[in-house]
C-alpha atoms as one frame of an Amber mdcrd trajectory, in Angstrom:
protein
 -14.491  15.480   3.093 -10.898  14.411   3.156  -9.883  11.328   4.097  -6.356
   9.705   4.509  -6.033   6.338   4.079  -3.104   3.864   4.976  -0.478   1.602
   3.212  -2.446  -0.776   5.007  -5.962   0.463   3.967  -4.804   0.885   0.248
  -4.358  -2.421  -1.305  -8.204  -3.637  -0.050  -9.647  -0.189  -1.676  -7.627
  -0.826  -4.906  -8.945  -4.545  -4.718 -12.171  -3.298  -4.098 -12.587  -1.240
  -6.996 -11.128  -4.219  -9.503 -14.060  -6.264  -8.100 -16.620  -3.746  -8.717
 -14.908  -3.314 -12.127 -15.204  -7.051 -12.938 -18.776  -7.673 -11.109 -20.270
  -4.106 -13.761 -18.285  -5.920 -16.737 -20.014  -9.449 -16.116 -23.160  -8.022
 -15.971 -22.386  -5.583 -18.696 -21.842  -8.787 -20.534 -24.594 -10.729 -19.432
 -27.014  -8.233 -20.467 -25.528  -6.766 -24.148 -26.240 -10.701 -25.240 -29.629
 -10.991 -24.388 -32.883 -10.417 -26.870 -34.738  -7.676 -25.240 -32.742  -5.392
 -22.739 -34.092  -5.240 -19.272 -35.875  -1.766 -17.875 -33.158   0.487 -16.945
 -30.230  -1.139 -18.519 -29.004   2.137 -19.522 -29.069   4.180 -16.354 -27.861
   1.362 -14.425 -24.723   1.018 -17.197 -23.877   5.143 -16.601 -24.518   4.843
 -12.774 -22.084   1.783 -12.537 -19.493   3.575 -15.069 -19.633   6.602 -12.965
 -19.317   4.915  -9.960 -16.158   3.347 -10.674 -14.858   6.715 -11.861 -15.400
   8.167  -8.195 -13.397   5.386  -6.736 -10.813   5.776  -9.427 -10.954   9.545
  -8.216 -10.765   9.169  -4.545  -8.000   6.378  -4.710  -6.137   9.371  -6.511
  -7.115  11.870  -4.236  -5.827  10.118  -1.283  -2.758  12.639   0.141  -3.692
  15.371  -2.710  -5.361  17.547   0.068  -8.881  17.930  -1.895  -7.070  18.185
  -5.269  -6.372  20.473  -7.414  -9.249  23.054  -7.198  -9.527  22.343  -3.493
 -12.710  20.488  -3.514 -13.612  16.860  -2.959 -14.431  15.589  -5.893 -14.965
  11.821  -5.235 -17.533  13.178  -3.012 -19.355  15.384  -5.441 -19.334  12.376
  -8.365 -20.568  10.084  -5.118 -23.430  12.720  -5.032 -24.348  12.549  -8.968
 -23.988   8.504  -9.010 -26.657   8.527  -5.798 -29.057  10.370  -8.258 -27.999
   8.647 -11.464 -29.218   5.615  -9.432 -32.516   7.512  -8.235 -33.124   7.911
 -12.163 -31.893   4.165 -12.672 -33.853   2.387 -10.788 -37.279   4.718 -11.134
 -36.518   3.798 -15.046 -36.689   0.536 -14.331 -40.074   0.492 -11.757 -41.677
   3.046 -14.341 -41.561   5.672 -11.977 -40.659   8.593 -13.063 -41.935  11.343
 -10.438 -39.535  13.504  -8.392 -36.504  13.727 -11.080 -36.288  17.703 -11.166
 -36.948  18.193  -7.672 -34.148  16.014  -6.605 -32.155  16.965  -9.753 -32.689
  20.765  -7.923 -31.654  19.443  -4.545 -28.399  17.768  -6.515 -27.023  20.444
  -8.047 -27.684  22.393  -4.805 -25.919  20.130  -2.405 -22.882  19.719  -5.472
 -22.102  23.333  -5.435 -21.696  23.442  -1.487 -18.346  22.319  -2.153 -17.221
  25.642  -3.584 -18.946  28.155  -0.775 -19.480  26.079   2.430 -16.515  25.515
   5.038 -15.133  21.795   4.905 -17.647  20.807   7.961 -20.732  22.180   6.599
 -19.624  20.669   3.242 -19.483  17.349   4.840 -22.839  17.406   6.728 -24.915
  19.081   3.310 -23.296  16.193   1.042 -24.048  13.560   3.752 -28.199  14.607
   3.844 -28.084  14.828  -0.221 -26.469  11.718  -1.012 -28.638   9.827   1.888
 -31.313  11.421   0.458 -31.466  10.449  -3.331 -30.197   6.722  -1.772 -33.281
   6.598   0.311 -35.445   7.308  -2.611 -33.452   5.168  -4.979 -34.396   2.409
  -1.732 -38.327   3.223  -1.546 -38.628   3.156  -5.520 -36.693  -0.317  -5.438
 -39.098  -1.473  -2.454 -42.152  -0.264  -4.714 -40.736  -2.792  -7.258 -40.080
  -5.419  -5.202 -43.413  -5.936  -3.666 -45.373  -5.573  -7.120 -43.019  -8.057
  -8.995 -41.691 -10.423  -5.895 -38.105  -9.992  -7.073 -35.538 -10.185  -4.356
 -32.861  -8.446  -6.570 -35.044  -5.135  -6.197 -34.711  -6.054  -2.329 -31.491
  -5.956  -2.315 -30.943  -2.501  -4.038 -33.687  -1.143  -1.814 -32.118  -2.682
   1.347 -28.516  -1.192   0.080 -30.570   2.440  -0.274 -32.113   2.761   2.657
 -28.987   1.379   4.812 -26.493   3.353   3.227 -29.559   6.546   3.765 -29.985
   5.487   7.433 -26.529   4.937   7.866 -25.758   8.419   6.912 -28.386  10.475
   8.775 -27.166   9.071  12.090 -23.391  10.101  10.840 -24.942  13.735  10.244
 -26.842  13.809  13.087 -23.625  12.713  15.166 -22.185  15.440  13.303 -18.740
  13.025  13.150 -16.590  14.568  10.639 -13.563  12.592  11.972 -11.707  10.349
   9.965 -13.502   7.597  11.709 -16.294   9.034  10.720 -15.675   9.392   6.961
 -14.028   5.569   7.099 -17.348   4.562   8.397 -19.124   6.541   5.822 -16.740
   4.877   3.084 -17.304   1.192   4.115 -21.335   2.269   4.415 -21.065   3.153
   0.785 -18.977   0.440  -0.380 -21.430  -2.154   0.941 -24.145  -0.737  -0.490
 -22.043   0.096  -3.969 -21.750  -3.817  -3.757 -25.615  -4.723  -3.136 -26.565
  -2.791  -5.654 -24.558  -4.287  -8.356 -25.486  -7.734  -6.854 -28.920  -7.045
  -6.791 -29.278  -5.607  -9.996 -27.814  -8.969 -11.855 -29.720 -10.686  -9.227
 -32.980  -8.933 -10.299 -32.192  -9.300 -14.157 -32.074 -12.849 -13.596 -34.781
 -14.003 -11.634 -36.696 -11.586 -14.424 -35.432 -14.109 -17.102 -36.285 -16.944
 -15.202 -40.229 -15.850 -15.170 -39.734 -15.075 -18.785 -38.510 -18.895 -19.165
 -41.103 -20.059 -16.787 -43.462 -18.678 -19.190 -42.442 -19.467 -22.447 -42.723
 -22.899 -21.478 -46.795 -22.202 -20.920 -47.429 -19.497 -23.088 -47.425 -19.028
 -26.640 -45.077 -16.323 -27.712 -46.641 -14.829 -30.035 -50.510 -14.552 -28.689
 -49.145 -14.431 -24.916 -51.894 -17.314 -24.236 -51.697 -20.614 -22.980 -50.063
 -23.442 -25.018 -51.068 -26.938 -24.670 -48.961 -27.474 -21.864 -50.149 -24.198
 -20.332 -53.570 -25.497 -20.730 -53.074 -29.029 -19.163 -51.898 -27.322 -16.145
 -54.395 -24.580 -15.468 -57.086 -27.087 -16.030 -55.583 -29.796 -13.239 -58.436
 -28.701 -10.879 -61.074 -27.856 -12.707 -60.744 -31.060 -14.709 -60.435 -32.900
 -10.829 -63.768 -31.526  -9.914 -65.923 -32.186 -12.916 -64.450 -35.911 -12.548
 -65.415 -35.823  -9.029 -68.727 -34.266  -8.971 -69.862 -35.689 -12.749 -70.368
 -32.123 -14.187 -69.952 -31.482 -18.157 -67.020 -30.277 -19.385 -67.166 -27.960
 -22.813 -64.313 -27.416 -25.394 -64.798 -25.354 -28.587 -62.178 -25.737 -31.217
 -61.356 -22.938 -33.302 -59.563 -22.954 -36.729 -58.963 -19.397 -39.089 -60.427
 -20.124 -42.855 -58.322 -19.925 -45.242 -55.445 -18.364 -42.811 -52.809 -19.568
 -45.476 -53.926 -17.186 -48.179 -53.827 -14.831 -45.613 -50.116 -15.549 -45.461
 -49.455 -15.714 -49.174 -51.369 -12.671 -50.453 -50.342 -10.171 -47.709 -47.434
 -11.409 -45.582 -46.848 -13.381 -42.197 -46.913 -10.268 -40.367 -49.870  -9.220
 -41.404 -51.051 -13.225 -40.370 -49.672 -13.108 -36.883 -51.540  -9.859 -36.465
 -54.483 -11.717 -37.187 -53.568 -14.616 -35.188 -52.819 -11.764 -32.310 -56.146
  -9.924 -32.527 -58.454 -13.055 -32.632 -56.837 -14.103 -29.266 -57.643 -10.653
 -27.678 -61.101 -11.550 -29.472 -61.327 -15.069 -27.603 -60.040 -13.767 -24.639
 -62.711 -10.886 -24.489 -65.608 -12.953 -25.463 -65.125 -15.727 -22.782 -65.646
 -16.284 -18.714 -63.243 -15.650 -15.868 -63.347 -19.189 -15.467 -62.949 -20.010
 -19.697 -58.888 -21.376 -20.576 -57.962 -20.149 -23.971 -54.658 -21.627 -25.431
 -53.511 -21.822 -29.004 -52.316 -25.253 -29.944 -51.097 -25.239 -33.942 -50.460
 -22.457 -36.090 -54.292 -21.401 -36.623 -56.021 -23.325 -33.974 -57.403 -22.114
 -30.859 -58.549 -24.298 -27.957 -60.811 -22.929 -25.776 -62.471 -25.348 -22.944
 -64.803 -24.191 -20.494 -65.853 -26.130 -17.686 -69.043 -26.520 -15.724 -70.906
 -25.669 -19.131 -73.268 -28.102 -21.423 -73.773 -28.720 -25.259 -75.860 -25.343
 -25.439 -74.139 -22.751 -23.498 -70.766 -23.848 -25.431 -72.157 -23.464 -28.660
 -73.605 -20.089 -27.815 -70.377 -18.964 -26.904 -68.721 -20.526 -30.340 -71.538
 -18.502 -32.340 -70.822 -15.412 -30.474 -67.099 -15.574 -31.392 -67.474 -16.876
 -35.023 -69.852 -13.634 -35.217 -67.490 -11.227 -33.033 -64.395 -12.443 -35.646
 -66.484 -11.780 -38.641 -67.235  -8.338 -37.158 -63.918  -7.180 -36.436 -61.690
  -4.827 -38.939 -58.611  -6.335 -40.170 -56.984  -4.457 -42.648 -53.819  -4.426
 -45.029 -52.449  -1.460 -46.361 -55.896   0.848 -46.214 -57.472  -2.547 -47.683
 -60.131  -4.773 -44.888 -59.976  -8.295 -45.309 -62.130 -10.285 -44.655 -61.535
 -13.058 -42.028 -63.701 -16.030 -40.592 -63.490 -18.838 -38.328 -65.126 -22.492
 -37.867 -65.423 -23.941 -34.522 -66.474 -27.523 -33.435 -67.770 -27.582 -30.428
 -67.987 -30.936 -28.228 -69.335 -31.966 -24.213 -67.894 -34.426 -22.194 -69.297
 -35.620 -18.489 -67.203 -36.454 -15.822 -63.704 -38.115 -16.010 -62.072 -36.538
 -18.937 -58.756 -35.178 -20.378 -57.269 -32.048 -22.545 -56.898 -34.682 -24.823
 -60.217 -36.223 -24.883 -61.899 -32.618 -25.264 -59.336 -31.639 -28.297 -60.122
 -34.973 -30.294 -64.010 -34.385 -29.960 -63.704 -30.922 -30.556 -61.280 -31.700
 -33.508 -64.235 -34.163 -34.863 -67.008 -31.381 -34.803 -64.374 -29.156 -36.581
 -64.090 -31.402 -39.589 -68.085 -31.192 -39.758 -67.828 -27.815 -40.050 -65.124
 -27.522 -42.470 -66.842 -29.968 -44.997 -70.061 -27.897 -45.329 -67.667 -24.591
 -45.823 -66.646 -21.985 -43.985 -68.063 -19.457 -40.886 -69.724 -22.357 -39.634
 -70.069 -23.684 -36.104 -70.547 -28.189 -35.532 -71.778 -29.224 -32.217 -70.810
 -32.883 -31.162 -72.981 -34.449 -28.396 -75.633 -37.259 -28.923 -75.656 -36.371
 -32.876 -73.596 -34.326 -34.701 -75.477 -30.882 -35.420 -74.172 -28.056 -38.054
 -74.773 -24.611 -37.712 -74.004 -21.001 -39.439 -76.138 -18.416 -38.108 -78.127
 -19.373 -34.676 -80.029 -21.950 -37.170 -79.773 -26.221 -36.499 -79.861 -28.633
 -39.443 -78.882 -32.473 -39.139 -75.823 -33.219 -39.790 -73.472 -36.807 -40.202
């Protein structure tokens, strides 16, 4: 695949490849100063390294007559950078399936360049390289519809172009230099979508991450207060409208400080990470769990009364007691109190937390592993069992 270019045509290629160059280093950039790397950083940095290497190649080849050992070698490393981007992007969906059969395929259509006349060559590294493009496309399509992220759009819409593109140029069986100028600009579009959509796609995925640290407690990955406000908009709207009760249980880890002292914070946020998977397990579809302070969960359930809320505080004060926490081969022990309070009708997050937060106190005077109902009267409880209470 040799192809001449002009005075004319040499000054956009060489301007070309210095904005590739910069667009790879910005995002390059972007991406070494952030917290967690995104999925497929690392393919995507050898594919885009790569890739500027075969335009650094061809720009030298141009007039050289294939080069030195009479192949063309910008269009073998335009081969491997088509699968380096197959393995990039199925890195970064999680797919992983197909590598050695196009890897096979690869190698094949690679070593065409050493045994196949100069047509032939051209038509065998057309299919290979449309080929791994049009599955680097579908895998990129497979992400964007699960994740609704354009950038993964536009790589898939650059793959399957550039893949379409090239089939009709094989099937034409144009070999001419118009041909192979088409073929060039074809691949320098989609050279150009793919770095776009790549930085495109790393973004938007740090704007969801934003999105949802400003709802979602880092550390437990449920709601925080704000988080909680808003997912219970409607369901506070219709108790108000239609006068139903509204439950909230309040739930505080005993003693979680000594926790901290005697065996670490990590060990502590492992607690505070497995009773959220406890709360989460133990409640309705229709339950919100957030955790608003530093060992205080908030759970609020609506359409529920008095009863069913404090059946559902007794059967996570008893599933938290049950569970295994453990510190260097040694179990610890670990309890919760809950206050548990009903409201009818109009009410708030706020409201619910403060009566809750009342019933808690109950609790904690009396001890610990205990579970305070607020309704009417203010009723204490430890193991199924109701005694009066202040």
């Amino acid at each position: 695949m040799e192809l001449m270019l002009t005075e004319n045509q040499t000054l956009p290629l060489y301007i070309l490849v210095f904005t590739l160059t910069c667009a790879q280093v910005l995002v390059l950039y972007f991406l070494s100063a952030s917290y967690t790397a995104p999925q497929g950083l690392g393919l995507f940095t050898v594919y885009f390294m790569a890739s500027l290497t075969g335009w650094i190649l061809f720009a030298l080849q141009q007039g050289q007559a294939g080069g030195a050992l009479g192949v063309d070698l910008a269009a073998i490393v335009a081969l491997l950078n088509a699968y380096l981007l197959f393995l990039a992007c199925g890195q970064r969906a999680g797919i992983l399936r197909g590598r050695w059969l196009l890897a096979a395929l690869c190698l094949g259509a690679g070593f065409s360049a050493f045994y196949l006349p100069p047509q032939r060559m051209f038509a065998v590294q057309l299919a290979g390289t449309a080929l791994l493009w049009a599955a680097a496309g579908a895998i990129s399509a497979t992400r964007c519809w699960r994740s609704a992220n354009v950038g993964d759009g536009l790589i898939a819409g650059a793959g399957l172009g550039l893949a379409g593109g090239m089939v009709w140029l094989s099937l034409a069986g144009d070999d001419s230099a118009g041909g192979q100028q088409l073929a060039l600009g074809l691949y320098a579009c989609a050279h150009v979508l793919v770095a776009v959509g790549f930085l495109g796609s790393v973004l938007l995925e740090y704007q969801q991450q934003l999105s949802q640290l400003a709802t979602r407690d880092p550390l437990t990955r449920l709601f925080n207060r704000r988080g909680l406000e808003e997912s219970l908009h409607l369901s506070l709207a219709a108790a108000a409208r239609h006068n139903t009760r509204t439950s909230a249980i309040l739930v505080d880890i005993d003693q979680f400080s000594r926790i901290n002292d005697n065996f670490g914070s990590e060990l502590g946020d492992e607690v505070l990470r497995q009773i959220a998977e406890v709360l989460q397990d133990q409640c309705r579809g229709s339950d919100v769990v957030a955790r608003i302070g530093g060992e205080e969960f908030l759970l609020v359930l609506p359409n529920s009364d008095g009863e069913g809320a404090r059946t559902v505080a007794e059967r996570l004060r008893q599933a938290i007691s049950d569970s295994v926490f453990r510190a260097e081969r040694q179990r610890i022990a670990v309890s919760v109190s809950a206050g548990v309070a009903t409201l009818e009708g109009t009410t708030t997050v706020e409201e619910l937390a403060l009566s809750a937060a009342r019933a808690l106190q109950v609790a904690r005077r009396e001890g610990h592993n205990r579970v305070a109902v607020v309704d009417q009267q203010t009723r204490l409880f430890r193991t199924g069992t109701a005694t009066e209470g202040a």
